[in-house]
C-alpha positions in Angstrom: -88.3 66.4 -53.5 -87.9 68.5 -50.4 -85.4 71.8 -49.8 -83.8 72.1 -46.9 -81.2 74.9 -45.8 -77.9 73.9 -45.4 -74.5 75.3 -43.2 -71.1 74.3 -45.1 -69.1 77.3 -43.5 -70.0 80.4 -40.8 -72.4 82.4 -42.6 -72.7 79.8 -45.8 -76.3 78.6 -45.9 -77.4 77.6 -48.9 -80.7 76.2 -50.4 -80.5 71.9 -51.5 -82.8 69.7 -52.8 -83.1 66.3 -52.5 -85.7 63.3 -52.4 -86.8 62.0 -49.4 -87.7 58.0 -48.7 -90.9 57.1 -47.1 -91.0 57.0 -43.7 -89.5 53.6 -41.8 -91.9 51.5 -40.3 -91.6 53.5 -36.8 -91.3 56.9 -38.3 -93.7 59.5 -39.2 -93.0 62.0 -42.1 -93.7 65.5 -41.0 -94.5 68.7 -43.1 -92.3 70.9 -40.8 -94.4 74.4 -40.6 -92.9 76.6 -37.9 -88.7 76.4 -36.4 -87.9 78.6 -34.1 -83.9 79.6 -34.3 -82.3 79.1 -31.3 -78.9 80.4 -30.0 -77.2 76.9 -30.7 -77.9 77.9 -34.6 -76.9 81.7 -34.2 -73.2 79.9 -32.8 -72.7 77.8 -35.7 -74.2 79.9 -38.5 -71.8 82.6 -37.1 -68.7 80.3 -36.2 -69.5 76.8 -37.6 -69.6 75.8 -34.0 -71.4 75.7 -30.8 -69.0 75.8 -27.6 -67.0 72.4 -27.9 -69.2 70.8 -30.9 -67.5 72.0 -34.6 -69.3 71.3 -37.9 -67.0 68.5 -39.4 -69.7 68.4 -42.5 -72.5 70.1 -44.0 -75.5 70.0 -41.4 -79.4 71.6 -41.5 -79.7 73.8 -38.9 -82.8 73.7 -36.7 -84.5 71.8 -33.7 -87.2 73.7 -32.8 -89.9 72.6 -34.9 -93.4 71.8 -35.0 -96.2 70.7 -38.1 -98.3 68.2 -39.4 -98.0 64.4 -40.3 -98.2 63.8 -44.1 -97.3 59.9 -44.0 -96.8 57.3 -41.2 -94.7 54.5 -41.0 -96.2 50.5 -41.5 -95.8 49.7 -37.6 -96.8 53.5 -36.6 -100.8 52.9 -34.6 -100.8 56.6 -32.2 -100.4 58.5 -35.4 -102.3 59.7 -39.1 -101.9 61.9 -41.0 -103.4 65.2 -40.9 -102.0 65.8 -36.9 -100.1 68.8 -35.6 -97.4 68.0 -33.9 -94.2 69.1 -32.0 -91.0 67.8 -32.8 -88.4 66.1 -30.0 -85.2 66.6 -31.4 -83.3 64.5 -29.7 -83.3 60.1 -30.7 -81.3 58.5 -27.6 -79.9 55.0 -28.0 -82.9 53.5 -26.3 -80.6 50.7 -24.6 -77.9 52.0 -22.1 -78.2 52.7 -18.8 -79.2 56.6 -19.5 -82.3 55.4 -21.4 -83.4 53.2 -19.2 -83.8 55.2 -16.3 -85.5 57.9 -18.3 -82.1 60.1 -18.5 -82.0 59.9 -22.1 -80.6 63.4 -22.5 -77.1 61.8 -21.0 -77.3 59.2 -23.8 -73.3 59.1 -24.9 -75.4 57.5 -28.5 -78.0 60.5 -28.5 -78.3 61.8 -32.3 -79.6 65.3 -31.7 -80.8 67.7 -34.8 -78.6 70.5 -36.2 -76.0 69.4 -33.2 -72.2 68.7 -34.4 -71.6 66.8 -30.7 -72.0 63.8 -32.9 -70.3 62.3 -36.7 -72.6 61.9 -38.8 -74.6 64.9 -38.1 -78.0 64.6 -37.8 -79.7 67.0 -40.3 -82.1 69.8 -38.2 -85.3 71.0 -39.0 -85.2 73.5 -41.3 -86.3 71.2 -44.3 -89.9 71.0 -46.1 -90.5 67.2 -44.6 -88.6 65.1 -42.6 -88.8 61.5 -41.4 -88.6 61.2 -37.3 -89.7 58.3 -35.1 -92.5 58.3 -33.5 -91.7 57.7 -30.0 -90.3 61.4 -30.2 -93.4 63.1 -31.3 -96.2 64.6 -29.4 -99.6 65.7 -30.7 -100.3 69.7 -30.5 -103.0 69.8 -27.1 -106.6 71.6 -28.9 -105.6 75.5 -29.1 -102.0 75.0 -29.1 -100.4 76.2 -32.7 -97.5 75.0 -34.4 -95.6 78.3 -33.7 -96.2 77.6 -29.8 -95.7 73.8 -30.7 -92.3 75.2 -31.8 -91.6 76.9 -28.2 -91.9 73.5 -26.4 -88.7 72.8 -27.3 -86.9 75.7 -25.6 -89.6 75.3 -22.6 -88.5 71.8 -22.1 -84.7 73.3 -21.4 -86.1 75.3 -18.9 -88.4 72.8 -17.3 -85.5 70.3 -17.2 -83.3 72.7 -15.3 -86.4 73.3 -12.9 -87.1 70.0 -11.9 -83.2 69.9 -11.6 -83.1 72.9 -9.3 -86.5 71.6 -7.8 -88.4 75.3 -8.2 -91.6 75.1 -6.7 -94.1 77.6 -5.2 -92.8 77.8 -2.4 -89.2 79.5 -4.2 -88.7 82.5 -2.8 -85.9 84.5 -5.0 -85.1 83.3 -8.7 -82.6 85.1 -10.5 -82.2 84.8 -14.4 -78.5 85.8 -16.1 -79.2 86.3 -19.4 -82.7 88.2 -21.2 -82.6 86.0 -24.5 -85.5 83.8 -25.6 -84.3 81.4 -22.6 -83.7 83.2 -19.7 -87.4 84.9 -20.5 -88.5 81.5 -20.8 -87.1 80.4 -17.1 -88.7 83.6 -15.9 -92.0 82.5 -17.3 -91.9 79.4 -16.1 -91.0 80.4 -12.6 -94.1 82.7 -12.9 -96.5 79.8 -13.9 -95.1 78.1 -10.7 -97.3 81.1 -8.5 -93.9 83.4 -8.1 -94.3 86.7 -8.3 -92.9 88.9 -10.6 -91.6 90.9 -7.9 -89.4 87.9 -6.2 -88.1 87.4 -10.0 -85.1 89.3 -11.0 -82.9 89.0 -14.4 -79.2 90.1 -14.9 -78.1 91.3 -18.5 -75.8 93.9 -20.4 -78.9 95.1 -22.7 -81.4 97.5 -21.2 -84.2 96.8 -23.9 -84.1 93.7 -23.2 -84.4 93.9 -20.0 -87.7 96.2 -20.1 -89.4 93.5 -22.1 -88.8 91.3 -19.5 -90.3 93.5 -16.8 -93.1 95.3 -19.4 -94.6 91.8 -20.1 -94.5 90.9 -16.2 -91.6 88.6 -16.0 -89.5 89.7 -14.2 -90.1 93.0 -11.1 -86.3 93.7 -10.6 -83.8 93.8 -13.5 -79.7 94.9 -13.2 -78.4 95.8 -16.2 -74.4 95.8 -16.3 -72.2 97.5 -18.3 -70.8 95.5 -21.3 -67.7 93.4 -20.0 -64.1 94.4 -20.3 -61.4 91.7 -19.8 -59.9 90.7 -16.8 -58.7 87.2 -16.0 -58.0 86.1 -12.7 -58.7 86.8 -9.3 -59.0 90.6 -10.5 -62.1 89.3 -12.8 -63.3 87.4 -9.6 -63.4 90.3 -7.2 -64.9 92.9 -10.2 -67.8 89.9 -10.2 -67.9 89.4 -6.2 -68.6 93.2 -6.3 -70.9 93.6 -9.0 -73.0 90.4 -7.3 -73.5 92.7 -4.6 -75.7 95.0 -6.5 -78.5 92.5 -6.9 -79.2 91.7 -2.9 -78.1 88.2 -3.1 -80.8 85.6 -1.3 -81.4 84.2 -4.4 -82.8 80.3 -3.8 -82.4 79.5 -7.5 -80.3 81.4 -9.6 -80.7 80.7 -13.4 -77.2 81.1 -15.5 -78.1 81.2 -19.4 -75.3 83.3 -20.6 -72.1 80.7 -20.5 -70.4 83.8 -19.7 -67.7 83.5 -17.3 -68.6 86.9 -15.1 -72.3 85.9 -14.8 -71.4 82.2 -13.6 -69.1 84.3 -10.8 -71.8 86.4 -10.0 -74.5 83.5 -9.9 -72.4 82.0 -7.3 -71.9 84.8 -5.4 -75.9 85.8 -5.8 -77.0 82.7 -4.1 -78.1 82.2 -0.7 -76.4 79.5 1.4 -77.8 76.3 0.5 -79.1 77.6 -2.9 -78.9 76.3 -6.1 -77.0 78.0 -9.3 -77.8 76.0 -12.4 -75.8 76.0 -15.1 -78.0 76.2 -18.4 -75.9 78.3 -21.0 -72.8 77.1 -22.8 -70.0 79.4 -23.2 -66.3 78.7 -22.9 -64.9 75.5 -22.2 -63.6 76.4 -19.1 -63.6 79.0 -16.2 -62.4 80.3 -13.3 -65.5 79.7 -10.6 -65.5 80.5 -6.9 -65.6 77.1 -5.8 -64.7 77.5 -2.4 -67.3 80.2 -1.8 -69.7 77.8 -3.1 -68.7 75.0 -0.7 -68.3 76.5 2.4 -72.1 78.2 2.0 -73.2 74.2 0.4 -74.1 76.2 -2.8 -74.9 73.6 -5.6 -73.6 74.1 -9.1 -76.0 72.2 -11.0 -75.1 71.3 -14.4 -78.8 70.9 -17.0 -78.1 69.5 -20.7 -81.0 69.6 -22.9 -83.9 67.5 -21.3 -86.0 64.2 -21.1 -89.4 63.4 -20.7 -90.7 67.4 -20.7 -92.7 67.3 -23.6 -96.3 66.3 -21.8 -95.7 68.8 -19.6 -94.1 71.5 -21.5 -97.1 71.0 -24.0 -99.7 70.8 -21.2 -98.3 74.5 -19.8 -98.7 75.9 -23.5 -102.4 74.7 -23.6 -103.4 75.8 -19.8 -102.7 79.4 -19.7 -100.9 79.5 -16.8 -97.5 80.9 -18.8 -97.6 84.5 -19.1 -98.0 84.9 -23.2 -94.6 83.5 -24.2 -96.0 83.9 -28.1 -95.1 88.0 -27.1 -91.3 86.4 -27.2 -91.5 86.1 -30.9 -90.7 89.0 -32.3 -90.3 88.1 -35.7 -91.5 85.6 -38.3 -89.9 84.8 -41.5 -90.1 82.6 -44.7 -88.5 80.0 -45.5 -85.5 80.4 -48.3 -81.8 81.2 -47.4 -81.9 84.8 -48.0 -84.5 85.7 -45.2 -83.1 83.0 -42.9 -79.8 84.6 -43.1 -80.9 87.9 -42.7 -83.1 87.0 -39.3 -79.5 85.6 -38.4 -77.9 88.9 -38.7 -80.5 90.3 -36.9 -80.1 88.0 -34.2 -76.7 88.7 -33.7 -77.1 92.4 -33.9 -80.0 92.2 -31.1 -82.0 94.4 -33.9 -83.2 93.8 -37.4 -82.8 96.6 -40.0 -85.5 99.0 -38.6 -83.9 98.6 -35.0 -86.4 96.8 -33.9 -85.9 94.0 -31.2 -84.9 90.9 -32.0 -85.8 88.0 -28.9 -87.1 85.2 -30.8 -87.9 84.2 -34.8 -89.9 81.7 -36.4 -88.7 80.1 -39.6 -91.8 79.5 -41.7 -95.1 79.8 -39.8 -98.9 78.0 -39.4 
C-alpha cells in the first residue's frame, strides 16, 4: 500500500491509501523522497485551479520530485534499483509532430503531474511510490541530493525560457519580475551564465524578498513597488509606462514570472529595442499589453511553457557549482502527512510561516 495526499476542493487535502501495481515493463517504481511545492500547487490547493486548468476530479498534487528506484520494469536495462533519481513530470505522446522534433513540451497529448490541463488527471508526486517511465528519469550526478534533484525541475523552466530568449554571456541587462522560487531561479541561472550580479535586477511588491535576492548575490539592483491598486485601461497602461521608467530600461532580456498584468506592461516597456520579454508566469487569461510599443522597437514577446530536453543540463549545473547555492532557496522542509503539508501551504500564501519567517521555497519529505 502507498499514501498519497489528495486535493478534492481548495484547501481539502486529505491523506488515501491505496495499492500500487508493479511497474509496466518500461516503467520504474520510485520511493519519492523530496517534492518541492511549486506555485502551480499553491493555485489549486487555494482555488482548485491554476490559470485556465480547473480540477474536474480529485488529483495529487506535486511535480517536483526526486528519490530512489525500488523496482524496474521487465524491458527497463539503464536502470536498478537502489539509484537516486529526479523525476520529469511531464509523459508526451511520443508520436506527433511536437515529439519528434524534440518540442515535447507543446505535445496537445502531454499527461503532466498534478496538472488539470488534461481529463483524466495525472496523479502528482506527493505519494510514497509511484510508477513513471523510464525515458523520463534521470540519474542524480555524484553529490547532487534528492532535495537538489527536486530543484531540477523548476531549473529546467528557467533554462527552457533561456535557450528561448537565447541568454548568453555576452547578455548585458536581465531583469526578473517576480522574487519567488522562480524568478530567483532565472537570476541564478543568468549568474551561472558569467553575468554579474550588478547587470541583474529584479522587480517585486515584497521588500524581503527582494533583499534575499540581492543578500545571496542574485541580483545588484532590486525595485520594489508598491502593492497594486486597480486600474484597467489605458490609465493602468500609463501608471505601468511610468513606473517602467524607474528601473533604467536597456534591459536585453527581461524575465516576466509574475502573470500579473502591470509587470507584463512594464516588461515591455523595460526592454531595449530589439530585446526579448519572455513570458514565464501564468496569471489571467487575458491582458491589455502594449503591443504597438513592442513592434515598433521589434521587441519580442516570447511565450515559454514548461520545457523539453533540460534535464542533462539542468542536472549537470546542480552538480558543477557554477549556480550560486540555489539549496539557500529552500527555506523550509516538512513531513510528509496532510496536516504539515497544508500548513506549509498557508505559509506559502502568507509569504511567512507562523514565526514570520520567510517562506521562498519548501520541501515535502526530505533525503
Amino acid at each position: 500500500m502507498i499514501s498519497s495526499l489528495v486535493l478534492h476542493a481548495p484547501r481539502d487535502l486529505r491523506l488515501s491509501r491505496r495499492p500500487l501495481p508493479a511497474p509496466p515493463p518500461h516503467h520504474v517504481q520510485i520511493a519519492v523522497l523530496s517534492t518541492g511545492l511549486c506555485g502551480s500547487d499553491l493555485h489549486y490547493y487555494l482555488h482548485a485551479r491554476n490559470g485556465a486548468f480547473a480540477l474536474q476530479a480529485p488529483l495529487v498534487l506535486g511535480h517536483e520530485s526526486a528519490g530512489v528506484i525500488t523496482a524496474v520494469g521487465p524491458l527497463v536495462t539503464d536502470f536498478c534499483p537502489g539509484q537516486y533519481v529526479a523525476i520529469e513530470a511531464g509523459i508526451p505522446c511520443e508520436s506527433c509532430e511536437w515529439c519528434k522534433t524534440n518540442r515535447y513540451n507543446l505535445c496537445e497529448g502531454m499527461r503532466f503531474r498534478s496538472s488539470a490541463k488534461t481529463f483524466p488527471h495525472l496523479d502528482g508526486t506527493m505519494q510514497t511510490k509511484i510508477n513513471h517511465p523510464a525515458k523520463r528519469v534521470h540519474a542524480l550526478p555524484p553529490g547532487v541530493s534528492c532535495e537538489q534533484g527536486a530543484l531540477a525541475e523548476p531549473l529546467s523552466v528557467l533554462l527552457h525560457a533561456s535557450r528561448r530568449a537565447g541568454l548568453t554571456q555576452q547578455t548585458r541587462k536581465v531583469l526578473v519580475f517576480g522574487a519567488g522560487a522562480i524568478g530567483m531561479l532565472a537570476a541564478s541561472l543568468a549568474r551561472s551564465r558569467g553575468i554579474p550580479s550588478e547587470a541583474i535586477a529584479m522587480v517585486d511588491i515584497n521588500r524581503e524578498r527582494l533583499a534575499f535576492a540581492k543578500e545571496h548575490g542574485l541580483v545588484g539592483k532590486v525595485f520594489c513597488l508598491p502593492p497594486p491598486t486597480p486600474m484597467k485601461g489605458l490609465d493602468g497602461l500609463e501608471r505601468s509606462r511610468s513606473q517602467a521608467l524607474a528601473f533604467g530600461g536597456g534591459y536585453d532580456i527581461v524575465y516576466e514570472c509574475t502573470g500579473a498584468e502591470p509587470c507584463i506592461q512594464m516588461a515591455v516597456f523595460s526592454t531595449k529595442t530589439g530585446g526579448k520579454v519572455l513570458l514565464i508566469g501564468m496569471g489571467a487569461p487575458n491582458a491589455l499589453i502594449p503591443i504597438s510599443n513592442a513592434a515598433t522597437r521589434e521587441v519580442d514577446i516570447i511565450g515559454s511553457f514548461r520545457y523539453a530536453d533540460t534535464y542533462k543540463e539542468a542536472l549537470q549545473l546542480l552538480a558543477g557549482g557554477t549556480l550560486p547555492p540555489i539549496t539557500d532557496l529552500i527555506t523550509h522542509r516538512v513531513p510528509f502527512n496532510p496536516d504539515a503539508v497544508k500548513g506549509a501551504f498557508e505559509a506559502m500564501a502568507k509569504g511567512r510561516d507562523e514565526k514570520g519567517n520567510l517562506v521562498i521555497k519548501v520541501i515535502v519529505g526530505g533525503d
